[in-house]
Phi, psi and omega in degrees: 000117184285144178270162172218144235278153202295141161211165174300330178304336176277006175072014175281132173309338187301187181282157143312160191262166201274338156294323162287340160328279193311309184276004156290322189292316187319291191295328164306322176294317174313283189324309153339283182286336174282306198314304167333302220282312210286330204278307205308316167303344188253329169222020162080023176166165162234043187283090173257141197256159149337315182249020169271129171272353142336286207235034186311271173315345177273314168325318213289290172307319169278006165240353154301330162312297183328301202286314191278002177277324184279345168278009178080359217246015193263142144341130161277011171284314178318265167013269228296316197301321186289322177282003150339302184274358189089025162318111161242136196301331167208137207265338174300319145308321156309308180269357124347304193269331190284326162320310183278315236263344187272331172292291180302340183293301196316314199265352135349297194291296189272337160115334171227000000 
């Protein structure tokens, strides 16, 4: 008897298989990613935070983006679109490299 692979349609308690996942997912994620796209035009980044209540869920969904890229685990299509807008992955490393670069200007200008 050939088997066959679990799906809801079939009215099975197993799971979804991670392609109906994913494409269950697909639309919530656009919606994510236009709201992101909505944030970034009104201030100018899209660093949202996590405790703004505003925009809770969306802080919430951008640093879920943050975890599955660095587990390796974000889509590279997901990847390429967030880096379109200028997503950035680790902000700590961002104000780090921004930090510094104000530091070489600085001693440019005045000499130490």
């Amino acid at each position: 008897m050939p088997s066959r692979s679990p799906s809801k349609q079939q009215g099975s308690s197993l799971p979804i298989s991670l392609e109906e996942k994913n494409v269950e997912e697909e639309p919530y994620w656009v919606k994510m990613f236009d709201e992101l796209n909505a944030f970034k035009e009104q201030n100018g980044h899209c660093n949202v935070s996590t405790n703004d209540e505003r925009n809770k869920y969306l802080g919430q969904w951008v640093s879920n983006q943050r975890v599955s890229y660095k587990k390796n685990a974000l889509r590279s299509n997901r990847k390429q679109q967030l880096n379109s807008i200028g997503f950035i992955w680790d902000q700590y490393d961002h104000l780090w490299k921004e930090k510094f670069n104000q530091l070489c200007s600085y001693k440019v200008q005045n000499g130490h």
